[in-house]
C-alpha positions in Angstrom: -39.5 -30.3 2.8 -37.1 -29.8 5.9 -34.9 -32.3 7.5 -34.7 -33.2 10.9 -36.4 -30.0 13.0 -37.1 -29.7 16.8 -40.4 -31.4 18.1 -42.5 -28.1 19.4 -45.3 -29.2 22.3 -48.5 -29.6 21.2 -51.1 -26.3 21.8 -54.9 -27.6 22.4 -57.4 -24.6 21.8 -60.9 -24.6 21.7 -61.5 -27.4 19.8 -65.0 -27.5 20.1 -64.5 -24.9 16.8 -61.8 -27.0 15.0 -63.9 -27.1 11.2 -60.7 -27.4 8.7 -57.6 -29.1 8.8 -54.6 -27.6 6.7 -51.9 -30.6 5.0 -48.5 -29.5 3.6 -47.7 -31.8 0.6 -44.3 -33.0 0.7 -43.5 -34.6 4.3 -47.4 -34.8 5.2 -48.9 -36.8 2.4 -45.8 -37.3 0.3 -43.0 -39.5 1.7 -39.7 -37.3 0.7 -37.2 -40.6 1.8 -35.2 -38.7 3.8 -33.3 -41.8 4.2 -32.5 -42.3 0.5 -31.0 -38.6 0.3 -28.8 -39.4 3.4 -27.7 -42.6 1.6 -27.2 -41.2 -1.8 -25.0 -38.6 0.0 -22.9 -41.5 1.4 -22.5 -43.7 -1.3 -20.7 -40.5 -3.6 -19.1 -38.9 -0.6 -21.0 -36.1 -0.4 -20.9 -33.7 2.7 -24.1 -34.4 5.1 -27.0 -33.1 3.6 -26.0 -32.3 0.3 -28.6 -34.1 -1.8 -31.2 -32.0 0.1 -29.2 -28.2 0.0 -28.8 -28.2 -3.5 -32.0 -28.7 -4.3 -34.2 -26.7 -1.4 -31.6 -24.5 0.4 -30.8 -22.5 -2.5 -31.9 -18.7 -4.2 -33.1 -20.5 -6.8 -35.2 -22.5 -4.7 -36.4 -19.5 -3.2 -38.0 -18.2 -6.5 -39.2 -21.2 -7.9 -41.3 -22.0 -4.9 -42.6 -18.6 -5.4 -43.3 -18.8 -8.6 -40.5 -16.7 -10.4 -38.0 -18.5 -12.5 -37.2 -21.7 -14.7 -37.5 -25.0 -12.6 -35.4 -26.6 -15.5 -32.7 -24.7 -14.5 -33.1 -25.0 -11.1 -33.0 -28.4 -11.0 -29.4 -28.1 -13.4 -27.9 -25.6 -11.1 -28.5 -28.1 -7.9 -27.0 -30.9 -9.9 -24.2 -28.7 -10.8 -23.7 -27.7 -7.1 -23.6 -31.1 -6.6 -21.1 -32.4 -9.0 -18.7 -28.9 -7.2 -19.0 -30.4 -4.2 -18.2 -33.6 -5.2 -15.2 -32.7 -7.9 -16.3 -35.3 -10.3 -19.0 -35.8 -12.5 -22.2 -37.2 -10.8 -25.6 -38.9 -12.2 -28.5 -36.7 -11.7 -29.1 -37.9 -8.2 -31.5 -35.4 -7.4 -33.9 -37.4 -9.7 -32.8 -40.5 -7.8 -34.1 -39.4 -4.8 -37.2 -38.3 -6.1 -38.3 -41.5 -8.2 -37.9 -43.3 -4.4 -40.1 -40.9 -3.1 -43.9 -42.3 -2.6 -47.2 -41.2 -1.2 -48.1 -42.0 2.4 -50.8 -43.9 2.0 -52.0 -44.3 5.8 -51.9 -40.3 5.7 -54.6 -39.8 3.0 -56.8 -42.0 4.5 -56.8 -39.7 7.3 -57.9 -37.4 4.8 -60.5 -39.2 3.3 -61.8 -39.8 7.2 -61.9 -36.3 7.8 -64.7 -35.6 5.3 -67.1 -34.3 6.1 -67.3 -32.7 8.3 -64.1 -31.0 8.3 -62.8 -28.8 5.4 -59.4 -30.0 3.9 -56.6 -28.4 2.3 -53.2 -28.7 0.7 -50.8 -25.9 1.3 -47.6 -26.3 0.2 -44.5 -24.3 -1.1 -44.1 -26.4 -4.4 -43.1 -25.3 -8.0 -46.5 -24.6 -10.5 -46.2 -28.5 -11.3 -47.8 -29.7 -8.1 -51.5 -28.9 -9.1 -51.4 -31.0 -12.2 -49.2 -33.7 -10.4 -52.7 -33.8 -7.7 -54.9 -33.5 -10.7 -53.5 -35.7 -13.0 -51.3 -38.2 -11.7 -51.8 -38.7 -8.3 -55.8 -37.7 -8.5 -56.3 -36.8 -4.9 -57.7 -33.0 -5.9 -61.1 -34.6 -5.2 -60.4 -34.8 -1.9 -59.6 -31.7 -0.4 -61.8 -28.3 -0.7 -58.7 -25.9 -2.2 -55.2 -26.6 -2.8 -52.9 -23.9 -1.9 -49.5 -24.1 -3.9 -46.8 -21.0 -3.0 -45.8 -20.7 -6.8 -49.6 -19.8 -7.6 -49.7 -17.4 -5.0 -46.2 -15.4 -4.9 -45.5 -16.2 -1.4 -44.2 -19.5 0.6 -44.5 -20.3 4.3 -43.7 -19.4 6.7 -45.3 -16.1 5.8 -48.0 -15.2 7.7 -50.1 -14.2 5.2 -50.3 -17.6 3.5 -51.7 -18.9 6.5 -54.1 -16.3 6.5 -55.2 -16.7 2.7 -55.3 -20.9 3.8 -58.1 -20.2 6.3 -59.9 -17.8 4.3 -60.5 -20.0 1.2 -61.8 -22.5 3.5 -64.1 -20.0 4.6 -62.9 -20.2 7.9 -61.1 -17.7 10.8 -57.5 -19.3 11.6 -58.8 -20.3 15.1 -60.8 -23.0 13.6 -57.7 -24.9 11.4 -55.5 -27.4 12.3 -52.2 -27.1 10.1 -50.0 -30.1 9.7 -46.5 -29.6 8.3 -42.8 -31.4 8.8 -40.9 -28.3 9.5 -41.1 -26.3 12.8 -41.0 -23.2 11.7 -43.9 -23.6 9.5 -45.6 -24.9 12.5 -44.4 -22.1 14.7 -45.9 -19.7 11.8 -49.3 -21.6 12.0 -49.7 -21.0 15.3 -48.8 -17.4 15.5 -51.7 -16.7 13.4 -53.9 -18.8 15.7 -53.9 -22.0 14.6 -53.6 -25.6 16.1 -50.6 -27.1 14.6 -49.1 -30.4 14.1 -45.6 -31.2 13.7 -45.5 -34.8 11.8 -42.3 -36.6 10.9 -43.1 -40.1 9.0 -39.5 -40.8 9.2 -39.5 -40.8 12.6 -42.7 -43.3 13.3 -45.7 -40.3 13.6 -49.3 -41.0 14.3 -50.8 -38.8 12.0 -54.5 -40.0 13.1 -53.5 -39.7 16.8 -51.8 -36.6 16.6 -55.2 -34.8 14.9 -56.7 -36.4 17.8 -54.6 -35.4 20.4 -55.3 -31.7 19.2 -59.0 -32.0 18.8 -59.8 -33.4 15.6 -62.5 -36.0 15.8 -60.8 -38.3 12.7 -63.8 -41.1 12.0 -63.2 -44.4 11.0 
């Protein structure tokens, strides 16, 4: 999750190859409320973006996502960070935000529109619980050929080499994904290993189905 990133052009390939198209979780399929973070900020008197830093612009944050560390304490040190930069005591607004948090539902019926023919993943950097939360909870596993968390693997985006491992347990070369995330630089990263890419923002009115097709991806009905 990333707020607010520049809006890169578009890059159209040969997309007569396109076979698999690549979703990051949170952003993509998940709605993170970006709008309820800015609020909660507000209504405690939080410096801009506060809600957001402590969680996912931390070193903790850094390990968890690749799978080194305690998320319990994670999550405690952002809420301590929190209540610093605040100079009071604060309810654990971090799981505020995330109980408003929902799934974009428009989204995965873009993925259930894309099979077959095309291959579809999840790749996300997301602590070990994200697999059992698609599993168990939200029971959309069923829809995508391999789910890709960073924590599993050791490694997050934008690393190249995630990318790389993405495409190969599709069983497919780069040049023939499509990689949809909500952060630039993870887009920028998708590309440089020959991807298309999509930038897609939900928060500010994206198309997910016309922005597949924009780059290619015959979405069917």
């Amino acid at each position: 999750p990333r707020p607010s990133p520049r809006r890169p052009t578009p890059s159209v390939g040969n997309t007569s190859q396109l076979r698999a198209v690549i979703f990051d979780f949170g952003g993509v399929l998940w709605d993170m409320r970006w709008d309820v973070a800015r609020e909660l900020d507000r209504a405690y008197g939080l410096p801009r973006s506060s809600v957001f830093e402590t969680l996912y612009r931390c070193p903790a944050w850094a390990d968890i996502e690749c799978g080194v560390g305690d998320p319990a304490a994670w999550a405690d040190g952002a809420h301590r960070e929190l209540e610093r930069r605040a100079g009071r005591a604060l309810p654990r607004l971090h799981d505020a935000w995330r109980r408003a948090q929902l799934a974009i539902d428009a989204n995965i019926e873009v993925v259930r529109a894309l099979r077959p023919p095309y291959r579809c993943s999840v790749l996300s950097n997301a602590d070990l619980s994200l697999r059992v939360r698609l599993e168990q909870e939200l029971r959309w596993h069923h829809l995508f050929d391999d789910i890709l968390v960073s924590a599993e693997v050791g490694m997050a985006k934008p690393r190249p080499e995630i990318f790389q491992l993405a495409a190969s347990r599709l069983g497919v070369p780069p040049e023939a994904c499509v990689f949809v995330d909500d952060w630039d630089k993870n887009v920028d990263a998708a590309r440089a290993v020959g991807m298309q890419a999509v930038l897609h923002r939900v928060d500010k009115g994206d198309d997910l189905r016309g922005q597949l097709t924009a780059v290619g991806v015959a979405v069917g009905a």
